[in-house]
FIVOLO-798148 format. One line per 5 residues: number of its first residue (from 1); their letters; for each residue y negated, x, z of C-alpha. Coordinates in steps of 0.1 Angstrom, whole numbers, plus 2048, in hexadecimal, padded with zeros to 3 digits. Each point is the difference from the previous one (the first is absolute). Example, Ala and Ser with C-alpha at 12.3 -4.5 7.8 and 13.67 -1.06 7.14 Angstrom:
<pts>
1	AS	82D,87B,84E; 7DE,80E,7F9;
</pts>
This chain:
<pts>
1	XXXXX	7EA,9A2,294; 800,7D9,800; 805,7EB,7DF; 7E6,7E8,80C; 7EA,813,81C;
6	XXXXX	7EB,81B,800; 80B,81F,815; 7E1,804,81A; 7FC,820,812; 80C,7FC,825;
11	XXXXX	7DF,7FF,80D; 7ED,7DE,814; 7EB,7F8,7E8; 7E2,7F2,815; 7FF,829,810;
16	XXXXX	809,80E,7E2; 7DF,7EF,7ED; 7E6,80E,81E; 810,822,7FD; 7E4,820,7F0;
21	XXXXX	807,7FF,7D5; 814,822,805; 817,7F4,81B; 807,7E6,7EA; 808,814,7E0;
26	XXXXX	819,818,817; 810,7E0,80C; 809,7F5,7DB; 802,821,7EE; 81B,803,815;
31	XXXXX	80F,7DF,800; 7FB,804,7D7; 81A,819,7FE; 820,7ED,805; 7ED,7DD,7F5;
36	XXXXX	7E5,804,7E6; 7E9,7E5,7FD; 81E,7EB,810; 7FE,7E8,7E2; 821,7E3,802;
41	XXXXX	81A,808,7EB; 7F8,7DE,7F0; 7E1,80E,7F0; 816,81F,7EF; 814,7E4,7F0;
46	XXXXX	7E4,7EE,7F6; 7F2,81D,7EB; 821,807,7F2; 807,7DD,7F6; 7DF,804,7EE;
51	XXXXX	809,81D,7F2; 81E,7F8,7F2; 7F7,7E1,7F7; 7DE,7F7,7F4; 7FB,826,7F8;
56	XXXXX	825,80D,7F0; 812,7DF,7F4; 7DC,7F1,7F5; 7F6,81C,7EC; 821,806,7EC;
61	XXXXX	809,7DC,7FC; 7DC,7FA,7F1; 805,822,7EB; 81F,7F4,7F3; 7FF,7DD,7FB;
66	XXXXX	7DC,806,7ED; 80E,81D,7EB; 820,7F1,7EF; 818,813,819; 81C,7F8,812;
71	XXXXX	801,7F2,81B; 7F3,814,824; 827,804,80C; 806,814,7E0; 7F0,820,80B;
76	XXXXX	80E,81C,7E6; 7F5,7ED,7E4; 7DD,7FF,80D; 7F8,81D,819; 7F2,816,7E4;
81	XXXXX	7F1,7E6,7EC; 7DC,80D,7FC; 7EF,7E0,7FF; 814,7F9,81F; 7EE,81E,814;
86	XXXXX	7DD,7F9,7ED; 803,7DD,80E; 80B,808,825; 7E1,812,806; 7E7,7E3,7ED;
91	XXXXX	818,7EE,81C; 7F5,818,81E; 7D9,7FF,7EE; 7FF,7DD,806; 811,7FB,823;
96	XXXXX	7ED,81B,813; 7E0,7F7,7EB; 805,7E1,814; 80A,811,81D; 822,7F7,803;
101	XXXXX	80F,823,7FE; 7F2,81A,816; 7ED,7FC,820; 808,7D9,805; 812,7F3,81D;
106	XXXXX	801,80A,824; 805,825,7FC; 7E1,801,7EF; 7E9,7E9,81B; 804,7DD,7EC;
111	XXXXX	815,7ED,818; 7F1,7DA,7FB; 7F9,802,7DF; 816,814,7F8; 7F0,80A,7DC;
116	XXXXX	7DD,80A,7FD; 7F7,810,7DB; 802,7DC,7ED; 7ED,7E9,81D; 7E5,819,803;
121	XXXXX	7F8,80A,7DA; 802,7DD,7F3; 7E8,7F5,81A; 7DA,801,7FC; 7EC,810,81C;
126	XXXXX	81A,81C,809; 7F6,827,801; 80A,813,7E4; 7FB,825,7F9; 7EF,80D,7E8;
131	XXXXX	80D,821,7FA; 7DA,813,7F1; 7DC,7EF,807; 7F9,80F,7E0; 81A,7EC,7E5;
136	XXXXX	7E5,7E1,7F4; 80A,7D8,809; 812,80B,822; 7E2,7FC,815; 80E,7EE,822;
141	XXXXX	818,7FF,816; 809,7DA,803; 81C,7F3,7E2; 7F2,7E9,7E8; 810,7F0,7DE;
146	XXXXX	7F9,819,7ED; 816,812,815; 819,7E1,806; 804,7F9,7DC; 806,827,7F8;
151	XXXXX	81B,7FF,817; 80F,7E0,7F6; 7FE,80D,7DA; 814,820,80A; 81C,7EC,811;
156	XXXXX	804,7EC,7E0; 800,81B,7EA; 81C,80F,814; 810,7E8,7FF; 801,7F1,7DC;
161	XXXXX	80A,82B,7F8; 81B,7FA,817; 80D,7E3,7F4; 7F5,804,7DC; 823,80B,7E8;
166	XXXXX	800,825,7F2; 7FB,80D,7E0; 80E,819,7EB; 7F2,81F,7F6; 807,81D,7E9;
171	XXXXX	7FA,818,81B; 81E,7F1,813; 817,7F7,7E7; 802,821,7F1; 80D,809,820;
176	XXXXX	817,7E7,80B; 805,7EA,7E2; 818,7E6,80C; 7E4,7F4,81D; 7F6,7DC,7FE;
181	XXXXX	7EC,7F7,81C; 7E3,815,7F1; 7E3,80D,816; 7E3,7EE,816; 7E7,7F6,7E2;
186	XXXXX	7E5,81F,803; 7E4,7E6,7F5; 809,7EA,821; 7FD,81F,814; 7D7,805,7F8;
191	XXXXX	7F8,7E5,816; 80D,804,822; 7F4,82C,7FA; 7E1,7F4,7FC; 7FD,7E3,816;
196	XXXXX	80E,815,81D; 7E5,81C,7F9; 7E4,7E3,800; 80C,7F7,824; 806,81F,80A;
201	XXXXX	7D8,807,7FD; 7F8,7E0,813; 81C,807,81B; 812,81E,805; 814,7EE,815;
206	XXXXX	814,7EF,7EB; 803,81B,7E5; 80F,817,818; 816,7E1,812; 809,7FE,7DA;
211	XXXXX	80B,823,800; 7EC,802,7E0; 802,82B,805; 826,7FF,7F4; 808,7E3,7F0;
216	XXXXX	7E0,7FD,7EF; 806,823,7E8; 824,7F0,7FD; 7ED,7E0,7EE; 7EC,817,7EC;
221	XXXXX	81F,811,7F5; 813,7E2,7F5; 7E1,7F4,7EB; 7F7,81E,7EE; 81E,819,801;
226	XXXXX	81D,801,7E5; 825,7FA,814; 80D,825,804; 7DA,807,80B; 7FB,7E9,817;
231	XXXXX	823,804,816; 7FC,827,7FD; 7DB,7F5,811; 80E,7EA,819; 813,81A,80B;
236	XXXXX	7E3,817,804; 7EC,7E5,813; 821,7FC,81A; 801,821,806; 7DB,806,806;
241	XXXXX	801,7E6,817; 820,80E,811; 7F4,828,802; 7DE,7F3,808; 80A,7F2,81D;
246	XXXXX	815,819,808; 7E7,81D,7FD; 7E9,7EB,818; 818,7FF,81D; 7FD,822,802;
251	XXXXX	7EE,809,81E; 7F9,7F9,826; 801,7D6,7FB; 821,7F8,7F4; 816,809,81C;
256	XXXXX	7EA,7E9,812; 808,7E6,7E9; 829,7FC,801; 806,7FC,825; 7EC,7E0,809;
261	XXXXX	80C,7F9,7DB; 825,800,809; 7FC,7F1,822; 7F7,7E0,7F0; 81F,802,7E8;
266	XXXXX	811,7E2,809; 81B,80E,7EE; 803,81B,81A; 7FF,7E5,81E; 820,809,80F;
271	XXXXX	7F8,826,7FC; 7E9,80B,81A; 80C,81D,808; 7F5,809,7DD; 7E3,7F2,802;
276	XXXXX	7F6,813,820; 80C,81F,7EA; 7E0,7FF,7EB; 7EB,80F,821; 7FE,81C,814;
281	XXXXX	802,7F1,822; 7FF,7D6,803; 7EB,7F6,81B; 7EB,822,802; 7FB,80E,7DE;
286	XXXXX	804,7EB,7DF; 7F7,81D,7E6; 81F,801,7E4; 81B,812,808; 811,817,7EB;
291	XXXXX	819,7E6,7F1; 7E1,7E9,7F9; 7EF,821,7F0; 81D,803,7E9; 7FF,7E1,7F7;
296	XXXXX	7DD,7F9,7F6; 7FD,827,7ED; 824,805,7F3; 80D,7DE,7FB; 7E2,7EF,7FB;
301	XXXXX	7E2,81B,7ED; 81D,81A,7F0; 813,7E1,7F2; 7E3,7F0,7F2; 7F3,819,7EC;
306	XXXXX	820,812,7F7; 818,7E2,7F6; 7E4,7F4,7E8; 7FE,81F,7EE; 823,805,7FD;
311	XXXXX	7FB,7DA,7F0; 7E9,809,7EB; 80D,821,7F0; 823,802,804; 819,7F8,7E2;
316	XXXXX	81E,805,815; 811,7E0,809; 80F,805,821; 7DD,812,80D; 7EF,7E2,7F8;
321	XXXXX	818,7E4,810; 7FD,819,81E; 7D6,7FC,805; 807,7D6,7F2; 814,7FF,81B;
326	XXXXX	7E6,813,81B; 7E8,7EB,7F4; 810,7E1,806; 80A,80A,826; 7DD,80C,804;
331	XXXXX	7F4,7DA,7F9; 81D,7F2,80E; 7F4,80F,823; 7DD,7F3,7F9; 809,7DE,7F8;
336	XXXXX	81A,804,822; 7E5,80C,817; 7E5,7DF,7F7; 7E1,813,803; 7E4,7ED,80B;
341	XXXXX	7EE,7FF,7DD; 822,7F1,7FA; 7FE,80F,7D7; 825,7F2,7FD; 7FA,7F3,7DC;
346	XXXXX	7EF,825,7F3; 81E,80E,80F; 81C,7E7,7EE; 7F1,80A,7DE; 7FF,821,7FE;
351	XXXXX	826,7FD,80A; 805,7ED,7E1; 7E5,818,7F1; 815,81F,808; 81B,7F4,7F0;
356	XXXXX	7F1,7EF,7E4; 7ED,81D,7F3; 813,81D,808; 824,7F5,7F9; 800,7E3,7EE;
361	XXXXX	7E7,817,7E7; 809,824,809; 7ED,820,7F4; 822,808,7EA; 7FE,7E2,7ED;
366	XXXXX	7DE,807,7F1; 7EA,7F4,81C; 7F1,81E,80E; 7DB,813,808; 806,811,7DC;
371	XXXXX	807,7DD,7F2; 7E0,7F5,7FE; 7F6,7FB,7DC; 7E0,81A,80C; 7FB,81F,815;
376	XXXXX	7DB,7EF,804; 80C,7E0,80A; 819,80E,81C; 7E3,818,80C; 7E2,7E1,7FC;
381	XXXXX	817,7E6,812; 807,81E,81F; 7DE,809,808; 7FA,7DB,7FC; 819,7F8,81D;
386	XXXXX	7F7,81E,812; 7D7,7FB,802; 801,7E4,81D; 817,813,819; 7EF,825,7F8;
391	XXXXX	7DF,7F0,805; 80A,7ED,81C; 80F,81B,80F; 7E3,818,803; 7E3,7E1,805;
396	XXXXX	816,7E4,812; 7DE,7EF,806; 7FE,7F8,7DB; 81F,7F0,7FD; 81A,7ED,812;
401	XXXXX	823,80F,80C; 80E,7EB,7ED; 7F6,80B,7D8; 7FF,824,815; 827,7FB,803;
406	XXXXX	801,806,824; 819,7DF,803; 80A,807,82A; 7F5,822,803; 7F2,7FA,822;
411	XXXXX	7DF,80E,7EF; 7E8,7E0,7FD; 7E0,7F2,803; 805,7E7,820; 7E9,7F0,822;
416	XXXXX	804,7F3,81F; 7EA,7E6,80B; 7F3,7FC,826; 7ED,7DC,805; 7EF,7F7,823;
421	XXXXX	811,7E9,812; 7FE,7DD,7EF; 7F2,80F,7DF; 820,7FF,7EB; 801,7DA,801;
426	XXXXX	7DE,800,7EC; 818,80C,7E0; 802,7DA,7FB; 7DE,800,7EF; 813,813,7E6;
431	XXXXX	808,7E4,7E6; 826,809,7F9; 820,7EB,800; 80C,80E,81F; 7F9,80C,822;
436	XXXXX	802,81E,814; 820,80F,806; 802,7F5,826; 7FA,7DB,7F7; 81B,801,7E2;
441	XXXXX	81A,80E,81B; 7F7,7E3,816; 800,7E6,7E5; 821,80B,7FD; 80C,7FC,822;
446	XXXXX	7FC,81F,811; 7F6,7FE,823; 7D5,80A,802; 806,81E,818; 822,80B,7EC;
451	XXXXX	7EC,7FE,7E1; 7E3,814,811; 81A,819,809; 80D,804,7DA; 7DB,807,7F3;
456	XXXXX	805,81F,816; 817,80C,7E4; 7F1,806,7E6; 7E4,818,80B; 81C,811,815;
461	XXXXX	813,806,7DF; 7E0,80B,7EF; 7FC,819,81D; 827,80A,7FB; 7F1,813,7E0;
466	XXXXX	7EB,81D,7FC; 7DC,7E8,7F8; 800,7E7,81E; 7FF,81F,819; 7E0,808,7ED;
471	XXXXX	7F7,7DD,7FF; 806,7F6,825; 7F1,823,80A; 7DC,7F7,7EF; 801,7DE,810;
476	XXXXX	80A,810,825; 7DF,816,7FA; 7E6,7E2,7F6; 80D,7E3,811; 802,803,82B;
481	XXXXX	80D,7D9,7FE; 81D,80B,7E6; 817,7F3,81E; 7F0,7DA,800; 801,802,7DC;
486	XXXXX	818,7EE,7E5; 80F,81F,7EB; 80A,7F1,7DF; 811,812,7E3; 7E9,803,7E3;
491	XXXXX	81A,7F6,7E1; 808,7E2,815; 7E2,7F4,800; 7F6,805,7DF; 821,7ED,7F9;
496	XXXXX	7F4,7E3,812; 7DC,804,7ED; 807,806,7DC; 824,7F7,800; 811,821,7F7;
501	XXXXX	801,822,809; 81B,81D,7FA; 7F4,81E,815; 7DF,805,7EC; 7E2,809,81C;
506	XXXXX	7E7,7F9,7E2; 803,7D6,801; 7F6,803,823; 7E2,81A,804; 7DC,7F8,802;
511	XXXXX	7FD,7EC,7E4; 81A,7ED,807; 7F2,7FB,827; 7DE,7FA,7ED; 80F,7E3,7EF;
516	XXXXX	810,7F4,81F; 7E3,803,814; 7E9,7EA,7E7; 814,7E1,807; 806,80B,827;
521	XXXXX	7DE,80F,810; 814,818,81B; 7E4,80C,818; 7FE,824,802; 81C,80F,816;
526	XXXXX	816,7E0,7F9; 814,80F,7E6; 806,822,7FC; 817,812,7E6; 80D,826,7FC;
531	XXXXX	809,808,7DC; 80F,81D,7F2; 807,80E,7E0; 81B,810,7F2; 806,827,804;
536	XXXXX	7F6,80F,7DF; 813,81A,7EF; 7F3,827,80B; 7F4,7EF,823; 809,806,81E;
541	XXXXX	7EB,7E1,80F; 7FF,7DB,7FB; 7DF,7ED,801; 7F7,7E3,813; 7E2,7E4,806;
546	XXXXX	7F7,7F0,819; 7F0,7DC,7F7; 7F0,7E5,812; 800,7E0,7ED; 7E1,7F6,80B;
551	XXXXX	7F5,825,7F6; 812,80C,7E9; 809,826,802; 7F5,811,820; 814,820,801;
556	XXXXX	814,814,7E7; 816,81F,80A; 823,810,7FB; 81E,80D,816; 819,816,7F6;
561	XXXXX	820,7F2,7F3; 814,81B,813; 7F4,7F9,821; 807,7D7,7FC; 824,80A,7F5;
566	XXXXX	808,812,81D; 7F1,7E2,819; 812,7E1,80F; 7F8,7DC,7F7; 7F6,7F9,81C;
571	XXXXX	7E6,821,806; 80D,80D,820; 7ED,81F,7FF; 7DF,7EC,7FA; 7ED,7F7,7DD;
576	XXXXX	806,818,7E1; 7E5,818,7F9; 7E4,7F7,7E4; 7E7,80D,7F1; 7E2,7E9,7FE;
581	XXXXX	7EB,807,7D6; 7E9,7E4,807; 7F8,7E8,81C; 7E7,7E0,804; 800,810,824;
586	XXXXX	7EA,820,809; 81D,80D,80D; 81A,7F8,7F3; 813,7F1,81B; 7EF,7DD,805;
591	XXX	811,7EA,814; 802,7DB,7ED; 808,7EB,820;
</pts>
């Protein structure tokens, strides 16, 4: 891996690019096991000097100097500080709400800019997302002020929380009586909850870019919850979030997930040998191997939900530096391995979080489930945190993997897109502050060919995982010109259209296209997307649509989740099977040439 150039597959690029879609894929499937996307090493350094600086060193030194502690270098005499950790996530609020944190930079699509979230949802004329048609005053999908000055509001009111000294209360001092720095004042915390809820309903977008389903109940429990209260409830809403995820990996998709994960590790560049350890057979069959297996289910699902029960329940000390300590490496590896939703900031803080809540105020100390001032509050506050991810779970249609607590389960909502030749360039209708993908990577010096080469990647790591086998399959079966085609990777786009993305299908499905296609006109046939859904609990099928953006939906269907785990990226033994509920075709098979 270079520091300053991108490691191409050893291909000629002006073949490679008139080569059939699946020929393609195998060519950089392969070539994706010992080099991942083949970002430069540069980029890696990039998003850890951001991390460490604007994120880590930015967020305490602003917690500190605006809270009366010691300076940043001092670390034991502010590391369990609670209006140190209260402030570190109104720090993370405000970054990613500006999408600074998660998905931003190269790993996520945003190459030149480089940031979307801000330059998109200060800018009039952009697409927002409402999340229901049926919430009043969100008619639209085009950002107006009302919407700009909503947003601006809730990055002031983060900000003046965050910067804002604390205040005492009884509630803390009867527990730790010699604190000075006080808490975040609960009255400055009623603006940004409710400000980020008004947004929200206008754009879902940046609610969830926000990451409004866990730090928003945190919010609510510093504004209305007495001290002992609200860390005993922060440590319920960690550990949801942790066994959540956890529970969701279990199944056919996450073993899908951790080998393309950890061949783009550029931690693990000079390890690929290891890397080719996460499959069966490199170069002829790329399903996990067992060491991969073992990972994802035993180190990844059985410490997930076991270490954060053994943090939540157990008074023993040693037991629970043990899970800290499991925790830590099992964020550590995440943060090592840069996945391409690149959530390095989400992963930084519940580091600190782990320690924070569970040793620096243990279950022996008084801050326990059994602490709570109320058996009713403790039980109100769990099915609270547990309603989003059960629902979600069972009707992933009604809400997005990310509130369902499915955070890289391999089990999403996702697309690839399949424009006629020439079509994708009509994206520039779209009024945005940036370009598409392929023209950013040229802006920035890439060669045109080279950079048409790289687009490749994407859909071939979206194929690398259980969905984009369905996906490519339903496109193989309506469109005889796939071949001519240009295959994009759905979450890129939507990057490059509403400025953020994180692995959620639902900002880019036919509503989305809809609003696309009111500012682009695509003939029919121009631009044609496969969508799936994410495999509900109990079901042994995902669904899918097919949609035309000059159409809308023209075919809805299913496969069956076993039978795209078992197949190859690149579909060797033809298209997967579905089954077709509804077509626009009599049918069923219409060809969309």
């Amino acid at each position: 891996m270079s520091f300053t150039q991108h490691d191409y597959p050893d291909v000629n690029p002006q073949e490679f690019l008139r080569k059939p879609l699946l020929e393609r894929i195998r060519i950089l499937s392969n070539h994706w096991v010992e080099h991942g996307f083949g970002t430069p090493s540069m980029v890696a350094v990039l998003y850890i000097t951001k991390v460490t600086v604007l994120y880590i060193l930015g967020g305490v030194v602003v917690a500190t100097v605006t809270s009366g502690l010691p300076a940043f270098w001092h670390v034991s005499q502010w590391w369990n500080e609670p209006i140190v950790y209260q402030k570190l996530i109104l720090w993370t609020v405000l970054l990613e709400a500006m999408g600074l944190g998660g998905s931003w930079g190269p790993l996520a699509g945003k190459v030149k800019p480089m940031t979307g979230g801000i330059q998109f949802w200060l800018r009039r004329g952009t697409i927002r997302l409402r999340p229901w048609t049926w919430v009043p005053f969100t008619a639209g999908n085009r950002r107006g002020w009302p919407d700009i000055v909503l947003y601006a509001a809730l990055l002031v009111s983060l900000a003046v929380a965050l910067v804002a000294p604390g205040v005492p209360t009884d509630s803390l001092l009867d527990r730790l009586p010699h604190n000075t720095s006080g808490l975040v004042n609960p009255a400055l915390m009623v603006a940004p909850i409710v400000l980020l809820i008004l947004v929200g309903l206008r754009d879902k977008t940046i609610f969830l870019a926000a990451r409004g389903e866990q730090y928003l109940p945190a919010m609510v429990f510093f504004t209305v919850l007495g001290f002992t209260d609200m860390i005993v409830a922060l440590k319920l809403l960690i550990v949801v979030v942790w066994v959540g995820a956890g529970i969701s990996k279990i199944g056919r998709h996450f073993a899908r997930v951790i080998p393309p994960m950890t061949s783009n590790s550029p931690t693990l560049a000079k390890l690929p040998a290891f890397k080719r350890a996460m499959y069966r057979a490199p170069g002829r069959d790329l399903r996990p191997s067992r060491l991969a297996e073992f990972m994802a289910h035993v180190l990844g699902t059985g410490v997930e939900v076991l270490a954060p029960l053994v943090l939540l329940f157990s008074h023993n000390k040693p037991l629970t530096v043990a899970a800290v300590v499991l925790m830590l490496g099992l964020h550590l590896y995440i943060i090592s391995a840069f996945p391409l939703a690149v959530p390095l900031e989400w992963n930084v803080l519940f580091s600190f979080a782990t320690v924070f809540l569970f040793l620096g105020f243990p279950a022996w100390e008084g801050y326990a489930v059994g602490d709570m001032s109320s058996p009713w509050l403790t039980a109100g506050i769990v099915a609270a945190l547990l309603f989003f991810p059960i629902l979600g779970s069972f009707r992933p249609d009604k809400v997005s993997f990310l509130p369902s607590m499915r955070q890289y389960s391999g089990n999403w909502a996702c697309s690839v897109w399949a424009f006629a030749p020439g079509a994708e360039a009509k994206l520039d209708r779209v009024h945005r502050p940036a370009h598409n993908q392929i023209d950013q990577f040229i802006a920035f010096g890439y060669d045109p060919e080279w950079a048409a080469v790289i687009m490749n990647l994407p859909a071939t790591f979206r194929s690398m995982h259980t969905q984009g086998r369905g996906l490519i399959s339903v496109l193989l079966k309506h469109l005889p010109d796939i071949d001519a085609r240009t295959v994009r990777e759905g979450e890129w786009v939507c990057n490059s259209l509403i400025g953020w993305n994180f692995g959620d299908g639902h900002l880019h499905d036919e509503r989305m296209i809809a609003a696309v296609q009111e500012q682009v006109g695509f003939e029919p046939g121009e631009l044609v997307v496969a969508w799936a859904e994410s495999q509900a609990w109990g079901s042994p099928v995902q669904h899918y649509k097919l949609i035309d953006a000059a159409l809308g939906v023209v075919e809805t269907g299913t496969w069956r989740v076993d039978d795209v785990a078992e197949a190859q990226p690149w579909l060797p033994d033809g298209p997967v099977p579905t089954t077709v509920t509804w077509s626009r075709f009599r049918d069923g098979r219409g060809a969309m040439a």
